[in-house]
C-alpha positions as CSV (number, residue, x, y, z in Angstrom):
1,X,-91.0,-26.9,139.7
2,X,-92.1,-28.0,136.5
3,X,-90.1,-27.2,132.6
4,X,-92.8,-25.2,132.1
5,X,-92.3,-23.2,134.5
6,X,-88.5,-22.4,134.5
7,X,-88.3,-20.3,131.5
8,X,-85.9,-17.9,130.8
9,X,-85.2,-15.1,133.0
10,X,-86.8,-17.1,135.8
11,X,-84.0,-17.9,138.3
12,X,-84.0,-21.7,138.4
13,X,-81.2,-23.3,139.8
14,X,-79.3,-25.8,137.2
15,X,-76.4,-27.8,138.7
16,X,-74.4,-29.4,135.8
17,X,-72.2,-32.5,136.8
18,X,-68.9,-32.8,135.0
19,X,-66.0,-30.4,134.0
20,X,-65.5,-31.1,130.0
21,X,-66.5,-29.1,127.0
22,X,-70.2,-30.3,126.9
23,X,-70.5,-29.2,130.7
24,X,-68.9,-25.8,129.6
25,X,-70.6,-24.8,127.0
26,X,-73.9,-25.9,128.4
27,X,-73.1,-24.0,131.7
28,X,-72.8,-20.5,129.1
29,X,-75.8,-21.2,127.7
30,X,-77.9,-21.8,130.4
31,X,-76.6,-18.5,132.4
32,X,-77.3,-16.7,129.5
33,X,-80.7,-17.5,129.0
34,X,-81.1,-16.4,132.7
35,X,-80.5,-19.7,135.0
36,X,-78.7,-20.0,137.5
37,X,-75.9,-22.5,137.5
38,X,-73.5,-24.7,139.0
39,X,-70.7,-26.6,137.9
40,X,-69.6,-29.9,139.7
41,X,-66.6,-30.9,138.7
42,X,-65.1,-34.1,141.0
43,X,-61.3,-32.8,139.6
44,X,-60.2,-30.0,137.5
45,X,-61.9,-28.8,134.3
46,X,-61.2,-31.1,131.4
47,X,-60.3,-33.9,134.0
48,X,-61.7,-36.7,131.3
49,X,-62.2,-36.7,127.5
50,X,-62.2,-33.3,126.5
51,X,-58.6,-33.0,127.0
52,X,-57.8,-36.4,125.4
53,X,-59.5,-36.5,121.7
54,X,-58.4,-36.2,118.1
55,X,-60.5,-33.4,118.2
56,X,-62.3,-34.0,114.9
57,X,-65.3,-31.9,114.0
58,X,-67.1,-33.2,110.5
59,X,-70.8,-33.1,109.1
60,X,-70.4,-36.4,107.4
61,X,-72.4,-38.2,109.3
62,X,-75.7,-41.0,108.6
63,X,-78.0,-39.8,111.0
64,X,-79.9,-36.6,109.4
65,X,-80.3,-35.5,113.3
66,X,-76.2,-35.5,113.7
67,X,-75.7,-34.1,110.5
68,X,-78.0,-31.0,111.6
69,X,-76.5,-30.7,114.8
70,X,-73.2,-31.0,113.0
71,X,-74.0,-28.1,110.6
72,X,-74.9,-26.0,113.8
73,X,-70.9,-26.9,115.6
74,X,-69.1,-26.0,112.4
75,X,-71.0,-22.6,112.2
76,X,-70.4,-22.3,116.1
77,X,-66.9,-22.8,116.4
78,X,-66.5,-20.6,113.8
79,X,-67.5,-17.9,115.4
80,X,-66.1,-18.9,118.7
81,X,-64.2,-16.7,119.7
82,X,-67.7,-13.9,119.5
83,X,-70.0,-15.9,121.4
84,X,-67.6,-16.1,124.2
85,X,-66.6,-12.8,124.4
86,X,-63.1,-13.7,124.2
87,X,-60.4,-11.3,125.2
88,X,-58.6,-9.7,122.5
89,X,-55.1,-11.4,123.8
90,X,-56.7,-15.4,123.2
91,X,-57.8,-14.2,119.6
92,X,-54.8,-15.4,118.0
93,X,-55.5,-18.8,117.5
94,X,-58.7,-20.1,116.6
95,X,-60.3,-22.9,117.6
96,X,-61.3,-24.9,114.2
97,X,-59.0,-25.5,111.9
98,X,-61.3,-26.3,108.6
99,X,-58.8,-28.4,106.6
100,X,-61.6,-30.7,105.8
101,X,-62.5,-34.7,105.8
102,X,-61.6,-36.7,103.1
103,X,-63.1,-40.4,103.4
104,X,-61.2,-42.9,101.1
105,X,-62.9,-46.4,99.7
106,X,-61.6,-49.1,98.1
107,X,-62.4,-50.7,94.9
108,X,-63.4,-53.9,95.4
109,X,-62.0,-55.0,92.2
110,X,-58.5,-54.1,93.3
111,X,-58.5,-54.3,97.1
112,X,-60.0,-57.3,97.3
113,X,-58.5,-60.9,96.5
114,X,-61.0,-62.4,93.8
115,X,-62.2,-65.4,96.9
116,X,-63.0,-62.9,99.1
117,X,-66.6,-62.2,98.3
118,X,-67.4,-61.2,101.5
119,X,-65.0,-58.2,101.8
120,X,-65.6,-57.3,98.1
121,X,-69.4,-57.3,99.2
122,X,-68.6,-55.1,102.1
123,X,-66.3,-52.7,100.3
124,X,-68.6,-52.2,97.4
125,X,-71.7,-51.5,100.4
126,X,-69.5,-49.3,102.3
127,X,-68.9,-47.1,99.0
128,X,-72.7,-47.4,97.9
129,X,-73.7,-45.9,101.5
130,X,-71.1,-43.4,101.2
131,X,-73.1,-42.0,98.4
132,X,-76.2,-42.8,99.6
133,X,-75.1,-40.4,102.7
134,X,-73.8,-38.1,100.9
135,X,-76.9,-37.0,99.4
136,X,-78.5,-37.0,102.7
137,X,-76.0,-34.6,103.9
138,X,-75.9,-32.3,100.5
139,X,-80.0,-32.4,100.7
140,X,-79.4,-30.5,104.6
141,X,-76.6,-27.7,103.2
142,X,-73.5,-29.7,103.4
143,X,-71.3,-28.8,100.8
144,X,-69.8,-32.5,100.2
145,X,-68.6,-33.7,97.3
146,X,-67.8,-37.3,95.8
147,X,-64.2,-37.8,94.3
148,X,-63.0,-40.2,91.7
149,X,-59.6,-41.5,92.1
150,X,-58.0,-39.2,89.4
151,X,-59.4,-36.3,91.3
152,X,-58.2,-37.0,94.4
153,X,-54.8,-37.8,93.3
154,X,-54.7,-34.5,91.7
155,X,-55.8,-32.8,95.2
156,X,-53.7,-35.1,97.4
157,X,-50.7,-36.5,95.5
158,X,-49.2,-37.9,98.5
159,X,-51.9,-41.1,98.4
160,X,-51.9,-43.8,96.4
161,X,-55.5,-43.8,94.5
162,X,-54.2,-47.3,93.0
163,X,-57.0,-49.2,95.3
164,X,-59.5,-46.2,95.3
165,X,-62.8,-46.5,93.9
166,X,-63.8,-42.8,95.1
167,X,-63.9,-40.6,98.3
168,X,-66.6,-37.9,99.9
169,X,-64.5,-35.0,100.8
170,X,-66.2,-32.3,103.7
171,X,-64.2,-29.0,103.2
172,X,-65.9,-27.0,105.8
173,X,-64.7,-30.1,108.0
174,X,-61.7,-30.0,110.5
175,X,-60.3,-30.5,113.9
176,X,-60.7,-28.6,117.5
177,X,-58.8,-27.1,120.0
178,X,-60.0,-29.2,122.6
179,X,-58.6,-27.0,125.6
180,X,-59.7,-23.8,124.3
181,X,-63.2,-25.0,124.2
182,X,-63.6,-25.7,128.0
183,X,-61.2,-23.1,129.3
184,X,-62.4,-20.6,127.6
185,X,-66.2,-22.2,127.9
186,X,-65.8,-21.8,131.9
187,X,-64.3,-18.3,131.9
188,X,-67.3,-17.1,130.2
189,X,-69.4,-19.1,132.1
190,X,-67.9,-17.5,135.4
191,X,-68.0,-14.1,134.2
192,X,-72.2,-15.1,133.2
193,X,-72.1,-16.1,136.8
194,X,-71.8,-19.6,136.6
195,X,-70.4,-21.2,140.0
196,X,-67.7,-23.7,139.2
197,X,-67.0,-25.8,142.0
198,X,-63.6,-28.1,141.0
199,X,-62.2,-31.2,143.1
200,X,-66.4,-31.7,144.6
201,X,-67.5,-35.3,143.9
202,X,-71.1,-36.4,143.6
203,X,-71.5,-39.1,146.0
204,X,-75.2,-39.6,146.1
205,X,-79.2,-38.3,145.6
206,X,-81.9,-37.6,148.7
207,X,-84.9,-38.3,145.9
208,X,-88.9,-37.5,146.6
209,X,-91.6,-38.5,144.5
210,X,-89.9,-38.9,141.2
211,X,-87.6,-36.1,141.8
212,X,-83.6,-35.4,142.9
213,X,-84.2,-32.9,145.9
214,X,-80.8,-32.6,146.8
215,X,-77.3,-34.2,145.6
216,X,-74.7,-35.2,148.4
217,X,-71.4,-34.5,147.8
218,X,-67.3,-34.2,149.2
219,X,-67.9,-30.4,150.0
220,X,-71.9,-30.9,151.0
221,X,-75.2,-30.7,149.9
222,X,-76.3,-29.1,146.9
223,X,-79.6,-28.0,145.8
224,X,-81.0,-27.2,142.5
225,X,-84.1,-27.5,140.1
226,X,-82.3,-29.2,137.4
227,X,-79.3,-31.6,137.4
228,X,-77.5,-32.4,134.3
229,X,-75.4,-35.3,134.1
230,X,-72.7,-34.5,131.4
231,X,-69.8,-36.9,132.8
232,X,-70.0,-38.9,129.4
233,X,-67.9,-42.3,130.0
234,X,-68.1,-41.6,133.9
235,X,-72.2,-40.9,133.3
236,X,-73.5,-45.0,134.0
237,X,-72.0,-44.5,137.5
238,X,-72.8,-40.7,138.1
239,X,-76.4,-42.2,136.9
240,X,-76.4,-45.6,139.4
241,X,-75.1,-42.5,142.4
242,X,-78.3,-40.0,141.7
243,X,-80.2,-43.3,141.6
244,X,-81.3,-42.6,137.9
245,X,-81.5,-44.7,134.9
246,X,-79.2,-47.3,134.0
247,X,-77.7,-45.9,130.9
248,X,-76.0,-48.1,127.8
249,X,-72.9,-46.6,127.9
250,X,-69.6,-48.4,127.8
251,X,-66.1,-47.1,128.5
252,X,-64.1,-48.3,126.1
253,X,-60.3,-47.7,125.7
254,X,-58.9,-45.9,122.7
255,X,-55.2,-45.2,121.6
256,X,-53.6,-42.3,119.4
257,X,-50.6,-42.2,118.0
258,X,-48.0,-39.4,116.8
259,X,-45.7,-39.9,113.4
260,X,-42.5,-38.1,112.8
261,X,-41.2,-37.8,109.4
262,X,-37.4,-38.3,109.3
263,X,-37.2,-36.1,106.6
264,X,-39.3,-33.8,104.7
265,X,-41.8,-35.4,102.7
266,X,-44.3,-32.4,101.2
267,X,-43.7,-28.7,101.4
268,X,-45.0,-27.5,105.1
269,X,-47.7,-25.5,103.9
270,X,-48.9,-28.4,102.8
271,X,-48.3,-30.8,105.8
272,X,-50.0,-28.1,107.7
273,X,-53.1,-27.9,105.1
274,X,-53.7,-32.2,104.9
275,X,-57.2,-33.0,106.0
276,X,-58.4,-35.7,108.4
277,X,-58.0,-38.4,106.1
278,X,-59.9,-41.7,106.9
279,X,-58.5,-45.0,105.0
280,X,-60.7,-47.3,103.9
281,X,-63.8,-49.0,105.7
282,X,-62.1,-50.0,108.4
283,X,-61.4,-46.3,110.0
284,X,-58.0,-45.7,110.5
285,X,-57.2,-41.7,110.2
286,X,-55.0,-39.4,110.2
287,X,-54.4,-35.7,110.4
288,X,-51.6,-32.8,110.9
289,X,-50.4,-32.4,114.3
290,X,-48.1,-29.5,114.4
291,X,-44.7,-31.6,112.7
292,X,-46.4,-34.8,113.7
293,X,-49.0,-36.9,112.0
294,X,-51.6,-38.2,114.2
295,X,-52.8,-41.7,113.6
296,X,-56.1,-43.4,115.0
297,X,-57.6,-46.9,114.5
298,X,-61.2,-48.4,116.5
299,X,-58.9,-51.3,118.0
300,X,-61.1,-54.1,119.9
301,X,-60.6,-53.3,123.4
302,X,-61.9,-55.0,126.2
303,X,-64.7,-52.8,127.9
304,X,-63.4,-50.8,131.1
305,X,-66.8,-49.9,133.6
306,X,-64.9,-49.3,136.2
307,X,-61.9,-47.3,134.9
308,X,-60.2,-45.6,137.1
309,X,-59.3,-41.7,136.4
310,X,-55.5,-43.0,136.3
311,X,-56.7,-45.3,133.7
312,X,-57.6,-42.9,131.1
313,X,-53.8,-42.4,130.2
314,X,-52.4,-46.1,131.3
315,X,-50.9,-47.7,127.8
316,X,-51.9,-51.3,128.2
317,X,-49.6,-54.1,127.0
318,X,-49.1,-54.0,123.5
319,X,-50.6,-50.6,122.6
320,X,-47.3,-48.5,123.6
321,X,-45.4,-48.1,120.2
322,X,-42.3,-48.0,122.6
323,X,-42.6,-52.2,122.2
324,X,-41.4,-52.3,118.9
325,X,-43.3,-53.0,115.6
326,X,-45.5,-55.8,117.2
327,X,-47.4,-53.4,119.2
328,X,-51.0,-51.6,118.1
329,X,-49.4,-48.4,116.8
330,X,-47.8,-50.0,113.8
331,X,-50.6,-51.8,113.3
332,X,-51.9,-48.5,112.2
333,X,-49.0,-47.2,109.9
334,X,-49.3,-50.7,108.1
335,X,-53.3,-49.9,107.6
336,X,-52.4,-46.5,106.4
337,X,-49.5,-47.1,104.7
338,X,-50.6,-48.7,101.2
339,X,-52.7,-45.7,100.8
340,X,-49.5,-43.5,102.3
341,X,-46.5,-44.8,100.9
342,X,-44.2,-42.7,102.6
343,X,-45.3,-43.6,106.1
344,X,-43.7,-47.2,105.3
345,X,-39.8,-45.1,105.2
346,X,-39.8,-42.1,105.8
347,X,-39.9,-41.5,110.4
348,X,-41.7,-43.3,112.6
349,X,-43.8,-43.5,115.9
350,X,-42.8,-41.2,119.0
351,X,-45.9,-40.9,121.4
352,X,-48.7,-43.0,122.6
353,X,-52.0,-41.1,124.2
354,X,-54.9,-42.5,125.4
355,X,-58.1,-42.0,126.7
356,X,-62.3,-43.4,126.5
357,X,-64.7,-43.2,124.0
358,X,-68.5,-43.7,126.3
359,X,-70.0,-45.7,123.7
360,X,-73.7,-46.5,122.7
361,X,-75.5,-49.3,120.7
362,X,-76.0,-47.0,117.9
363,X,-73.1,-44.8,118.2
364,X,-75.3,-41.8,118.8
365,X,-75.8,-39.6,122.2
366,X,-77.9,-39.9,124.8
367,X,-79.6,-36.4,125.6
368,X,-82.7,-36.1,127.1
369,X,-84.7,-37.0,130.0
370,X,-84.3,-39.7,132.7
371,X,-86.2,-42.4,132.3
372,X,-87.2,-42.6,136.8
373,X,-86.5,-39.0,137.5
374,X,-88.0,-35.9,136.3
375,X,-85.7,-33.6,136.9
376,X,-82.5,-35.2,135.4
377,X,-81.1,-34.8,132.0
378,X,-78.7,-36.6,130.8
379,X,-75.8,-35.4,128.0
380,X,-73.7,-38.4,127.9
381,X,-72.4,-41.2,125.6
382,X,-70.5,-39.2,122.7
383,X,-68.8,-42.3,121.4
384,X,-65.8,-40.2,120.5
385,X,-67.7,-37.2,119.2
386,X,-68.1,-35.0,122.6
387,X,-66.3,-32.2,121.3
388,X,-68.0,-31.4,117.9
389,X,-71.4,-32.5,120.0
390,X,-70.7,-29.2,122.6
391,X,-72.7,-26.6,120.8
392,X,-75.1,-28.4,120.0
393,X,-75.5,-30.3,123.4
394,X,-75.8,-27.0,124.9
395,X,-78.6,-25.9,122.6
396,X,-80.6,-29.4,123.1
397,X,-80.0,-29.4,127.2
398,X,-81.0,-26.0,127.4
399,X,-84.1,-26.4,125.5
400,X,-85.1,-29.7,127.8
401,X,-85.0,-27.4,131.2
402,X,-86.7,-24.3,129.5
403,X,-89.3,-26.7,127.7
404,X,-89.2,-25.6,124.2
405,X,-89.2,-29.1,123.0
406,X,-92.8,-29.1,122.0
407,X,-93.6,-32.4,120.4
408,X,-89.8,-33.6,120.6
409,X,-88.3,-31.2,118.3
410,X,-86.2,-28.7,119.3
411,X,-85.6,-25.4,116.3
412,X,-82.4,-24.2,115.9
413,X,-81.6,-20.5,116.4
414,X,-79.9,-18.4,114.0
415,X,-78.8,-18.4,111.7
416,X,-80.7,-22.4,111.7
417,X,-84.0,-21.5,112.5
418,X,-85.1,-23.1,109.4
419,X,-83.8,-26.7,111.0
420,X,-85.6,-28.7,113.8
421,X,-83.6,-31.7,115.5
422,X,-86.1,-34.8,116.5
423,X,-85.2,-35.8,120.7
424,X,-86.0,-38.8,120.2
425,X,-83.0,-39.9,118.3
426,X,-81.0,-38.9,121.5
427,X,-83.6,-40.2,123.7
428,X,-81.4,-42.1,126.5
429,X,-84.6,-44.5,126.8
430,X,-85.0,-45.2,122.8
431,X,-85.2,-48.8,121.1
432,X,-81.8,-49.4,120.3
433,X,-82.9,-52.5,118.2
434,X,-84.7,-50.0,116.0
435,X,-82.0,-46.8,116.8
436,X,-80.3,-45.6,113.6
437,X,-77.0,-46.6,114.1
438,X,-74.5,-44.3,112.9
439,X,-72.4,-45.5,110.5
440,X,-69.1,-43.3,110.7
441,X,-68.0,-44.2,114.4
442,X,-63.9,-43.5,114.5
């Protein structure tokens, strides 16, 4: 059966593999527009990432296809709760909370020690491309804004604007609810009709000319016209299994940590209000967490292919901030720190998490087509940004099995219409030596 010819309302059989927000949302979509679906999930619903991010959501992006699909999640989430039909009872909560992105950079002149030209090079770059991407964003309806140090110390006079040259601030940016999203995600998706089949692992392909014709599995064969492999760091294997593509994804481990203040050190309305603040070039964030801060850093981690699902939550040596101030955790609150004085005296660290980013060359997604098999698609390698990707993921996979991507571009619906997103930045087979990398990868 060709894309063509599964259009909406048609019946074709979609089998999505994997049990996280992408997979959920996608699932809802797809039913709606008249497939039929299953949902292979090799544990239990959000199993892998989805249930172990910092759950940011931002437009500020460098790539003018993110930044669209961006736009499109913000507007989604917003109205979350309607587009899944959500009982009245799980209304109370929802699941963005739009307390904004704040991006800080340094002044080169005072950040900087006068020999080191190379970091006052990098530094003033990083804060030229800040602008640079800021107009890119404003220029496609983002309502960012660029700071100077005397405004954002009026806005935020927690931080230090001492070594601040200027920030880009993202108000209609935030943080998820990661659980909501697939929960809820696959109790719409079940009521659509959606077949959700948990602890059923995918073991293996039967292909014909060019094609999967059936998948293998722990509870049987399974059929379909379509298979969508939306396992994200798992999706390289999941790929090698259904003897696709080898895709450039690379599990890689990442750590957050959780800050309690000893005593109070703003008013709580405003604790509860900070945005996800990131500090400096290097990335280290931070946002509320109920009466915990939530910290972050990229740390250089050796790459994990064959993690283990026990692995996702294992605290390697040296990353638990139960060893004391040598381990990576305070690594963070001294990165932080000379922008947020008070983290220096004022609590400390009282929880590790982990989990893995699937990373790409450029930091971008891979959705779209397998390269060896025709009837594959794959929605994978989020490095870190699955959950504000879901929306749009859905939109992009759904348009690849009802073939509405004419020429590569897929249009948006409404209230977007007016937008168009290019395939062929997610392309799993693009050039990566000629990609846009994306420049804001936390």
């Amino acid at each position: 059966m060709t894309a063509s010819s599964l259009q909406r309302g048609s019946a074709g059989r979609v089998v999505i593999i994997g049990g996280g927000s992408s997979a959920a949302l996608s699932a809802v979509r797809l039913a709606e527009q008249g497939f039929q679906v299953t949902v292979l999930e090799k544990a239990s619903q959000g199993n892998g990432s989805s249930s172990r991010s910092a759950a940011g959501i931002r437009a500020q992006f460098g790539v003018e296809e993110t930044i669209i699909g961006m736009r499109y999640s913000e507007w989604w989430y917003t109205y979350f709760h309607d587009h899944l039909h959500v009982p009245a009872e799980g209304r109370i909560q929802p699941v963005i909370r739009q307390n904004g992105y704040l991006f800080l950079y340094e002044d080169p002149e005072r950040a900087a020690p006068v020999w080191n030209l190379r970091l006052r090079r990098e530094m003033a770059a990083a804060w030229q491309g800040a602008q640079e991407h800021a107009a890119l964003q404003r220029r496609l309806g983002v309502p960012v804004e660029l700071l100077g140090p005397d405004e954002i110390g009026r806005r935020w006079p927690h931080l230090d604007t001492s070594r601040l040259i200027g920030a880009t601030w993202g108000p209609e940016d935030g943080f998820l609810v990661p659980d909501m999203i697939y929960r809820e995600g696959f109790r719409r998706a079940q009521e659509l009709g959606v077949e959700l089949r948990e602890q059923t692992e995918v073991l293996g392909a039967t292909v014909g000319d060019g094609r999967i014709l059936s998948l293998q599995t722990t509870r049987g064969p399974v059929e379909a016209d379509w298979y969508v492999n939306a396992t994200n760091a798992w999706a390289p294997r999941v790929s090698q299994r259904l003897h696709g593509m080898s895709l450039p994804i690379v599990p890689t481990k990442r750590y957050l940590y959780f800050w309690k203040p000893a005593r109070p050190v703003m008013k709580p309305e405003r604790w509860h209000d900070l945005p996800m603040t990131i500090y400096g070039m290097r990335g280290a964030h931070s946002r509320p967490e109920g009466e915990l801060l939530l910290l972050g850093w990229g740390c250089e981690t050796e790459p994990e292919p064959d993690f283990e699902d026990a692995d996702q939550d294992a605290i390697r040596p040296g990353f638990s901030h139960l060893e004391g101030v040598e381990n990576f955790g305070y690594a963070v609150v001294q990165e932080i720190a000379p922008f947020v004085p008070f983290l220096a005296d004022a609590g400390g660290l009282v929880a590790t998490t982990s989990g893995f980013y699937g990373m790409t060359p450029d930091g971008n997604p891979l959705i779209g087509y397998d390269a060896h098999l025709r009837n594959v698609i794959h929605a994978a390698g989020f490095s870190g940004h699955g959950l504000m990707h879901a929306p749009i993921t859905a939109v992009l996979v759904t348009a690849l099995i009802a073939g509405e991507g004419s020429g590569g571009l897929v249009r948006l619906p409404p209230p977007f219409e007016r937008y168009t997103i290019n395939l062929a930045a997610f392309d799993p087979a693009r050039d990566f030596a000629r990609s846009q990398k994306e420049a804001h990868v936390l």
